[in-house]
C-alpha positions as CSV (number, residue, x, y, z in Angstrom):
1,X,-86.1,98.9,5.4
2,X,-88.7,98.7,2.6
3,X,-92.1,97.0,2.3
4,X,-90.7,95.0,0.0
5,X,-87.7,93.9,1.6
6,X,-89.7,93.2,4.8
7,X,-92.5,91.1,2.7
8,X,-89.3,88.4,1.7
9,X,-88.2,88.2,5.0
10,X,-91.8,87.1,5.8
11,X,-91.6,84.3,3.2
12,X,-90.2,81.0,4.3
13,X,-86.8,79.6,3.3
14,X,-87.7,76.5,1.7
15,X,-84.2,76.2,-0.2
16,X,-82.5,75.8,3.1
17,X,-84.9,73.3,5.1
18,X,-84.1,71.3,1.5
19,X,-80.4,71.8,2.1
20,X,-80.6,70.6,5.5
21,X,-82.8,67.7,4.5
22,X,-81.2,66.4,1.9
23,X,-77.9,66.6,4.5
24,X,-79.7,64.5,7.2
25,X,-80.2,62.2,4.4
26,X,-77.3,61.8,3.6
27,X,-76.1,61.4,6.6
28,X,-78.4,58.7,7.2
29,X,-77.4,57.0,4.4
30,X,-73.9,57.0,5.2
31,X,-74.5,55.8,8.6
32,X,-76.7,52.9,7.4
33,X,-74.3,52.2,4.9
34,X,-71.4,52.5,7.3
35,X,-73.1,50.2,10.3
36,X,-74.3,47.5,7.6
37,X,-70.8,47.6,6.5
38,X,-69.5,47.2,9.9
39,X,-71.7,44.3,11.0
40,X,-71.3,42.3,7.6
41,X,-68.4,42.8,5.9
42,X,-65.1,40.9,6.5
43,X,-62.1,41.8,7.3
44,X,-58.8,39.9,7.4
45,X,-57.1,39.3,10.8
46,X,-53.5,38.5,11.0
47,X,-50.8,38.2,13.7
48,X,-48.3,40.5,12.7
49,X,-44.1,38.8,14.0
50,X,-41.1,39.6,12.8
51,X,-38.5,36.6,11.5
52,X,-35.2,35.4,9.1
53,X,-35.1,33.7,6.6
54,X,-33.2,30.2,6.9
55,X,-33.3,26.5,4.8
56,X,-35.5,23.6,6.0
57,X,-33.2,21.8,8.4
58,X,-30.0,23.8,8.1
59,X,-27.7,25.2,5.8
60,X,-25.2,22.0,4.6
61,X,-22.0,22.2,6.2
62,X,-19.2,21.5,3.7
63,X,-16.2,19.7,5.1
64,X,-13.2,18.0,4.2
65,X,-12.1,14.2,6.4
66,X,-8.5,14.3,5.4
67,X,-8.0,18.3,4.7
68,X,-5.6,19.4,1.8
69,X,-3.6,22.4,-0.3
70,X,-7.0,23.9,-2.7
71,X,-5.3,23.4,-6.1
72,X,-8.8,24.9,-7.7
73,X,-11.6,27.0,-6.4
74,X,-14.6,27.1,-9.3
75,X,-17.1,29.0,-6.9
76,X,-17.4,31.3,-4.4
77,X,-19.7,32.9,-2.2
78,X,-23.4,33.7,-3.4
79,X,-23.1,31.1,-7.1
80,X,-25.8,29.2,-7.2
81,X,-24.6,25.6,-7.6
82,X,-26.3,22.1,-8.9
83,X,-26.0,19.3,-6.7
84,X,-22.7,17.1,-8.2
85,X,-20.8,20.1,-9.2
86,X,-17.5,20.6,-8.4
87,X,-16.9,23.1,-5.4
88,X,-13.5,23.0,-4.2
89,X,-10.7,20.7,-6.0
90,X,-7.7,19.6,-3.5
91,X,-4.5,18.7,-4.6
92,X,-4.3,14.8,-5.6
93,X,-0.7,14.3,-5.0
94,X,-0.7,12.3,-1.8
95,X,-3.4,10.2,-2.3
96,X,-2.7,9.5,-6.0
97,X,1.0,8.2,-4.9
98,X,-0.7,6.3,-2.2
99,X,-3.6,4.8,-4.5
100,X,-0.5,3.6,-6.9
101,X,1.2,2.5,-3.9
102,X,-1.4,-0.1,-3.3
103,X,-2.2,-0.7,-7.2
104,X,1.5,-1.8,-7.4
105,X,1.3,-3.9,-4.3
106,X,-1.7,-5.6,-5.2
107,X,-0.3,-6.9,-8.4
108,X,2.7,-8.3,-6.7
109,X,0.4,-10.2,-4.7
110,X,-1.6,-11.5,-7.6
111,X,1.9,-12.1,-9.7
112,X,3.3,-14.3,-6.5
113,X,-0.5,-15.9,-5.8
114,X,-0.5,-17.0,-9.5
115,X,3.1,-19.1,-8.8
116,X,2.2,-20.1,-5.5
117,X,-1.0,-21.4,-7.3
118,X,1.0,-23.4,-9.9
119,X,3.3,-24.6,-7.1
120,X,0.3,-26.1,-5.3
121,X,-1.0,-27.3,-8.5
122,X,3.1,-29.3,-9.2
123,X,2.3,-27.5,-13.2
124,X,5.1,-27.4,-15.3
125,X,5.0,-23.1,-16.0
126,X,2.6,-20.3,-14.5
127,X,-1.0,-20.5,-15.4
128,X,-2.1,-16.6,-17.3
129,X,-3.8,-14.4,-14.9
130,X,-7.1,-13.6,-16.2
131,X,-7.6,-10.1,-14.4
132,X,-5.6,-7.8,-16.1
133,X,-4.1,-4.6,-14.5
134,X,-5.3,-1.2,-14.9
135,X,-3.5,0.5,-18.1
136,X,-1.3,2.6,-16.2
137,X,0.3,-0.3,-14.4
138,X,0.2,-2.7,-16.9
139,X,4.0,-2.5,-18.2
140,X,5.0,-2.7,-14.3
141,X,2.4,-6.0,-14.0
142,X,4.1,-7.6,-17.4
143,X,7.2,-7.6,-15.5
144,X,6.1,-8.8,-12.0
145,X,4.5,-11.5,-14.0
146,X,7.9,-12.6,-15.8
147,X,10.0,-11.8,-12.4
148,X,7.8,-14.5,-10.9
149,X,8.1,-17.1,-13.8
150,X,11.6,-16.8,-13.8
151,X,11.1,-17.3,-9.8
152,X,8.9,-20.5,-10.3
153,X,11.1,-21.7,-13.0
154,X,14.4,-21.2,-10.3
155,X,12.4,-23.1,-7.7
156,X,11.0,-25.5,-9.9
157,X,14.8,-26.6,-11.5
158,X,16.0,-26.9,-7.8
159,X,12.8,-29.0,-6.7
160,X,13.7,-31.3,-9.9
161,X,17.3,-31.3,-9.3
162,X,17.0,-32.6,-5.6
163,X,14.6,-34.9,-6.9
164,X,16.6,-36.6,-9.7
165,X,19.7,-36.9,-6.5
166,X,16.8,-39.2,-4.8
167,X,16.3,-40.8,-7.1
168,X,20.0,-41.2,-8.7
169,X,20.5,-42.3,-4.6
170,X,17.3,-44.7,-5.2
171,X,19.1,-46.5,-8.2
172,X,22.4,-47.0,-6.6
173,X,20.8,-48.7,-3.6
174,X,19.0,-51.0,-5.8
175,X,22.3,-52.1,-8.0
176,X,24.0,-52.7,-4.3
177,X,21.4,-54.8,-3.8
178,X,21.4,-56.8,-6.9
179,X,25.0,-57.1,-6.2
180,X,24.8,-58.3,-2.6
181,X,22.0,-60.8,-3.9
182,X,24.3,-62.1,-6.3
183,X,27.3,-62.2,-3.7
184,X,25.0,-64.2,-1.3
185,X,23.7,-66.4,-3.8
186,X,27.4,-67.3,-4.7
187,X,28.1,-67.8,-0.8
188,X,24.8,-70.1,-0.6
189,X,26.4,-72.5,-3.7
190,X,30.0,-72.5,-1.4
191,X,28.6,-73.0,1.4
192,X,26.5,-75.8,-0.3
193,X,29.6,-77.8,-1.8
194,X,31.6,-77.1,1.6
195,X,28.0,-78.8,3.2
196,X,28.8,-82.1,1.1
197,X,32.4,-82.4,1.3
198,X,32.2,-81.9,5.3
199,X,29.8,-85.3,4.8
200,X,31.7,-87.0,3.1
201,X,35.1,-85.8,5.1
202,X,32.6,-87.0,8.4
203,X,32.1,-90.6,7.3
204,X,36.1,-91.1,5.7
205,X,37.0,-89.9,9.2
206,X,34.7,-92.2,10.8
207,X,36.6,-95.2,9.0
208,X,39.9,-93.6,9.4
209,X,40.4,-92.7,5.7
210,X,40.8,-88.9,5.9
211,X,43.0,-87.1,8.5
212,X,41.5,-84.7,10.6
213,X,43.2,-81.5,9.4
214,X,41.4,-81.5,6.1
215,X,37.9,-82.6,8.4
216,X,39.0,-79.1,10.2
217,X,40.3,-77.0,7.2
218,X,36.3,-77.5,5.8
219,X,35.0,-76.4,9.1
220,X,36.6,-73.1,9.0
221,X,35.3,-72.9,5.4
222,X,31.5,-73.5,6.9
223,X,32.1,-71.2,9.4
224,X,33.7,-68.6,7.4
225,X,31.0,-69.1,4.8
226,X,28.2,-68.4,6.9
227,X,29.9,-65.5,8.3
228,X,29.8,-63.9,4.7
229,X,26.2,-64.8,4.0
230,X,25.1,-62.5,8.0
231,X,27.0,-59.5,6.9
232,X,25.7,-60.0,3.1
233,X,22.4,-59.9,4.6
234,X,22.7,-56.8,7.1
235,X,24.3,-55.2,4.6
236,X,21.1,-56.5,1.5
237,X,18.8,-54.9,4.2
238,X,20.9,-51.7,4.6
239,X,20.6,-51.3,1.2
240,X,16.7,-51.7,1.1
241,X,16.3,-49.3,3.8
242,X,18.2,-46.3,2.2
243,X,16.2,-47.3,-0.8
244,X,12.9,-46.7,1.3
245,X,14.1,-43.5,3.0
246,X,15.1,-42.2,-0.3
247,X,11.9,-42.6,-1.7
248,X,10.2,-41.4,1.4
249,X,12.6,-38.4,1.0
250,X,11.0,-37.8,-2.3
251,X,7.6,-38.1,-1.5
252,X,8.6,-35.6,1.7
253,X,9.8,-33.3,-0.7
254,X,6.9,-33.2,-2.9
255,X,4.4,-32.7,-0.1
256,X,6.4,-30.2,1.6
257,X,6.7,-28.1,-1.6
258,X,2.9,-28.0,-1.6
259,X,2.4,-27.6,1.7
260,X,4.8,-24.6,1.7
261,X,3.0,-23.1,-1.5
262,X,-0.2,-23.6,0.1
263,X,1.0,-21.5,3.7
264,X,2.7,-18.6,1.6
265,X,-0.5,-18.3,-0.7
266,X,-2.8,-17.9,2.3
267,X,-0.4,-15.3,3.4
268,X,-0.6,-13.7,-0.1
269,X,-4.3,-13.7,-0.1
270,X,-4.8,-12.5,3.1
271,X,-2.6,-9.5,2.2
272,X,-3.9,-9.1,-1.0
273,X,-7.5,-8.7,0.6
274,X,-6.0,-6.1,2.8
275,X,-4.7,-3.9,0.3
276,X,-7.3,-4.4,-1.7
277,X,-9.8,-3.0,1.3
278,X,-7.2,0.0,1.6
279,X,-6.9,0.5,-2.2
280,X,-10.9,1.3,-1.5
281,X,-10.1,3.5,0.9
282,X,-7.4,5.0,-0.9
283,X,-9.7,5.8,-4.1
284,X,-12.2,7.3,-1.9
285,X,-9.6,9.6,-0.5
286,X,-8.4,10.4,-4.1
287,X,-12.1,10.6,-5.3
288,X,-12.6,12.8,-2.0
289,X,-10.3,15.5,-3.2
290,X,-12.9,16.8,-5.5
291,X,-15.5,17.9,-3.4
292,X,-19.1,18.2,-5.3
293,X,-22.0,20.0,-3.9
294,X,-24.4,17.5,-2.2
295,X,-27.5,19.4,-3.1
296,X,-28.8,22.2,-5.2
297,X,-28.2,25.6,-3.4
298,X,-26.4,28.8,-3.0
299,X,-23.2,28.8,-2.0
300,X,-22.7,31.0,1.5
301,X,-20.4,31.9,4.2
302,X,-17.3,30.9,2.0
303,X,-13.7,30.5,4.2
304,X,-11.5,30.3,1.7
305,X,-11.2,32.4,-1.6
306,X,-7.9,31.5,-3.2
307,X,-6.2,28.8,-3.9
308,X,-3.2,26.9,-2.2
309,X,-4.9,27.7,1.0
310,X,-4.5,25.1,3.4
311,X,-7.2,23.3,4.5
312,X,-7.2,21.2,7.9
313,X,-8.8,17.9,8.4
314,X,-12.8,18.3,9.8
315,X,-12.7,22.0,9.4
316,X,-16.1,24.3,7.6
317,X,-15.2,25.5,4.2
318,X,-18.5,26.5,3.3
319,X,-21.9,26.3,3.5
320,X,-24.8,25.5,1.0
321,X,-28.7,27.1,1.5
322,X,-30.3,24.0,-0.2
323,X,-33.0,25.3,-3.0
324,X,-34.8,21.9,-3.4
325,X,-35.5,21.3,0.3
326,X,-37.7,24.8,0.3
327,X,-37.3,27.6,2.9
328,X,-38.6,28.5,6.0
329,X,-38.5,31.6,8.2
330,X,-37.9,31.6,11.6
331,X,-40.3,33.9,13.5
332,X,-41.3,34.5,17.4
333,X,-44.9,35.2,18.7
334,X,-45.8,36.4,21.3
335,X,-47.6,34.1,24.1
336,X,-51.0,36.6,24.0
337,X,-51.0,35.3,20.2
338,X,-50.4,32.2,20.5
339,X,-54.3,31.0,20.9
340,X,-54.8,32.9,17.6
341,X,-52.2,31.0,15.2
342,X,-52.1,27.3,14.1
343,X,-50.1,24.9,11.7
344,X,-51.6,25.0,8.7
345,X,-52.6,28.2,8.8
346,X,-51.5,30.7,5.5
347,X,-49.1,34.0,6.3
348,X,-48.0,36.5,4.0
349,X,-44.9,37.6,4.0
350,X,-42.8,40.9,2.9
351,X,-39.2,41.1,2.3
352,X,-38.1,43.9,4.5
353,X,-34.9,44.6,3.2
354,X,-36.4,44.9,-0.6
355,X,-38.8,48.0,-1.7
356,X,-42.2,46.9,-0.4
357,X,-43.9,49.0,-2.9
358,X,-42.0,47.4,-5.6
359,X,-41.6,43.7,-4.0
360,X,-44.8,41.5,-4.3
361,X,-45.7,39.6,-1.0
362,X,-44.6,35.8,-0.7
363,X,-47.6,33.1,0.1
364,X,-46.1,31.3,3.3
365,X,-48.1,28.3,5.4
366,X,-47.0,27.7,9.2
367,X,-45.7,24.6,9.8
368,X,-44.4,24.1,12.9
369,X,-44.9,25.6,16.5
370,X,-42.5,25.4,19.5
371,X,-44.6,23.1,21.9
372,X,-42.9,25.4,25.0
373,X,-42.0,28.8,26.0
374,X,-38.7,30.5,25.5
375,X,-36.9,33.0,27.1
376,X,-35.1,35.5,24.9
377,X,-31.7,35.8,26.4
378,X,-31.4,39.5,25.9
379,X,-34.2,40.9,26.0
380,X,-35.7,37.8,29.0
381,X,-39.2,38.2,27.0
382,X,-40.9,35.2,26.5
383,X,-41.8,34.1,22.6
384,X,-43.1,31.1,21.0
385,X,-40.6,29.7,17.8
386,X,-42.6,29.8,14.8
387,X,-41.7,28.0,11.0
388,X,-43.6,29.5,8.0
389,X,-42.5,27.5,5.3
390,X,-42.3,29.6,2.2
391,X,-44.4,28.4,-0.7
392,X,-42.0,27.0,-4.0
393,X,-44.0,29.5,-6.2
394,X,-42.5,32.6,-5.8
395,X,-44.7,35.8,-7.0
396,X,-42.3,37.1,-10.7
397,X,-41.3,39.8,-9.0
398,X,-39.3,37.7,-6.5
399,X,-36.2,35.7,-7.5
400,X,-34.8,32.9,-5.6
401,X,-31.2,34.1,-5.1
402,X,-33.1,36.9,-2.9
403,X,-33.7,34.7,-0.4
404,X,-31.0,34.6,1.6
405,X,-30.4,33.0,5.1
406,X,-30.6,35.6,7.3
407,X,-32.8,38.0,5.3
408,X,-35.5,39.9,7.7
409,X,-39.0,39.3,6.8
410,X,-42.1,40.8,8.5
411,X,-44.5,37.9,8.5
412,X,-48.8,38.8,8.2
413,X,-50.1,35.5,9.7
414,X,-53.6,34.9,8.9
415,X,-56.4,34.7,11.8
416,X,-59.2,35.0,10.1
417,X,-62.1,37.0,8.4
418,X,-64.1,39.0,10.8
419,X,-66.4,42.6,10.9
420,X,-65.2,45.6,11.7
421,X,-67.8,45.9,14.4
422,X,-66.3,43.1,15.9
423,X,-63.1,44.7,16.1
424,X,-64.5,47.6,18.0
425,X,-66.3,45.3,20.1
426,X,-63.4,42.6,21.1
427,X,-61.6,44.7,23.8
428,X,-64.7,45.7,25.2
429,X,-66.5,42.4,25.2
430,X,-62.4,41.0,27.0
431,X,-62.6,43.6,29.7
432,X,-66.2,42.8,30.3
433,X,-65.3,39.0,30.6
434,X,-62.1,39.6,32.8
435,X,-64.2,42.0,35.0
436,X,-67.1,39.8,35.5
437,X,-65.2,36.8,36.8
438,X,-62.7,38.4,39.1
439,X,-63.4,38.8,42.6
């Protein structure tokens, strides 16, 4: 080794001590930095669940009361339909025949109310019906209306006919009884004259002028006389009897004509209402065979796909996620988070069955907690039922028709902001409480 070499080995190394320094400062540095960091700046909890996604208060069962044949079948499974449009049309042919049914029955019934009306009313023709038919039955009503004119014009002929007998009878009676009024008025004069000669014959007798067989021929004549004027008499009051039965015959005839219209059109109008309430019934059926969607939604879980399928009275034909009523997913916490999550609080959520890197989170709030624990049949953990209801303002990288019931979210439920220090420190500062107040 030379003097020289020796000489620089004697000198000190400045340029490393500087090395080093600057190193321990920077360490320093970063170790300040990094504890300042970890006692003041926040981080965001979050509860971490997995959950489905589902509609607020159900998917909407569509069913049919009566059933039917599907004569059309406009959507199917996964169209997104309005709420009023049509989503399955049934064939009509039953309940059309029995809505026309009823139509034609019900204007029978006003046809015969309108006669049995001018029957009550003793009117000389039908009075119009103001309510007209519907234009499909109104040739059919025309001729119900002039079946039951020609009816009340029958009736009414008869009516007049039996009348006119009464009163033909009531005339008769009363020319007997002129008659027999004249006849006894004759017998009165007879028996008058037959009165004066029997006075006369009494006092001729008395003085022997007159025999007695002409005194006895004028008491038969008396006699015979009066017997005239007692059955002229029964038979003047037989005669004003008929005459007062006729009459009361015709004023029985009139009142039971409008007593009899009056029964049959309470009949009639009490059928009339009835198939007036089933012709509503019948109208809903028919209006029922169309059956519109009765909310905005997506149409899911379709049973039927073609038509002429049969469908039976009561049974699902599909279901509709509602759009308007918002979404919700259905999640489960565990009981050890439970202290840590409230309603109200905000989640994030990510679609797992889209690409996360692609597919922006969705802003969700929780909005309900189950208030008790439940037992997962399966598995026989215990969970907590959690609702996130998914905000209406979907990020633009997220379209409603991905939404699906049924599609698996993993839910980032907010707890709050705290330091990372405070994260190192939790467990810790958790095993120090348990251990300091058990026994």
């Amino acid at each position: 080794m030379t003097t020289q070499s020796l000489a620089w080995d004697r000198q000190p190394r400045t340029d490393i001590r500087r090395v080093a320094l600057t190193g321990y400062v920077a360490i320093a540095v970063l170790a300040g930095g990094f504890g300042y960091w970890a006692v003041s700046a926040p981080l965001s909890g979050a509860v971490i669940t997995q959950g489905t996604i589902s509609a607020t208060g159900g998917n909407i069962r569509i069913q049919h009361r009566e059933g039917g044949i599907i004569r059309e079948l406009p959507v199917h499974e996964g169209d997104r339909v309005q709420q009023g449009q049509d989503l399955v049309v049934l064939d009509p042919t039953a309940a059309q025949a029995e809505l026309n049914r009823l139509v034609r029955q019900s204007i029978a019934l006003r046809a015969s109310a309108a006669r049995l009306e001018a029957e009550r009313d003793g009117l000389d023709r039908m009075a119009p019906i103001t309510e007209a038919a519907p234009a499909p039955f109104q040739h059919d009503f025309e001729i119900l209306v002039r079946e039951q004119q020609k009816e009340f014009d029958a009736r009414l002929a008869r009516f007049r006919s039996e009348k006119s007998i009464l009163a033909q009878r009531v005339a008769m009676h009363r020319q007997s009884v002129v008659g027999l009024q004249a006849q006894q008025q004759a017998i009165q004069q007879q028996a008058d004259v037959v009165k004066n000669e029997l006075g006369i014959k009494t006092g001729l007798l008395d003085k022997g002028l007159t025999n007695r067989t002409e005194y006895s021929q004028l008491l038969r004549s008396e006699a015979d006389l009066v017997g005239q004027a007692g059955a002229l008499e029964a038979n003047l009051a037989t005669a004003n009897t008929q005459i007062v039965e006729a009459q009361e015959q015709i004023e029985r005839q009139t009142t039971q004509r409008v007593e009899e219209a009056l029964t049959k059109l309470d009949d009639v109008r009490a059928n009339l209402a009835d198939v007036e309430e089933q012709t509503m019934a019948a109208e809903a059926v028919l209006r029922r065979t169309t059956i519109k969607a009765p909310a905005a939604g997506i149409v899911v879980s379709s049973a039927y796909n073609s038509k002429g399928s049969v469908i039976a009275p009561g049974e699902k034909i599909m279901e509709i996620l509602p759009t308007a009523s918002g979404l919700v997913v259905d999640a489960r916490l565990r009981p050890k988070d439970l202290d840590q999550v409230r309603v109200g609080q905000p989640a994030k959520l990510r679609l797992s069955a889209l690409n996360a890197r692609l597919t922006p989170e969705v802003s969700a709030t929780v909005a309900q907690i189950s208030a008790d624990r439940l037992i997962d049949e399966a598995t026989h953990e215990p969970y907590f039922r959690a609702k996130l209801r998914i905000a209406a303002d979907l990020p633009s990288g997220v379209k409603p028709e991905q939404l699906y019931p049924g599609t698996p979210v993993e839910a980032f439920i907010n707890t709050g902001d705290r330091t990372f220090l405070e994260y190192l420190a939790r467990p810790m500062l958790d095993s120090f409480a348990r251990a300091f107040t058990e026994r």
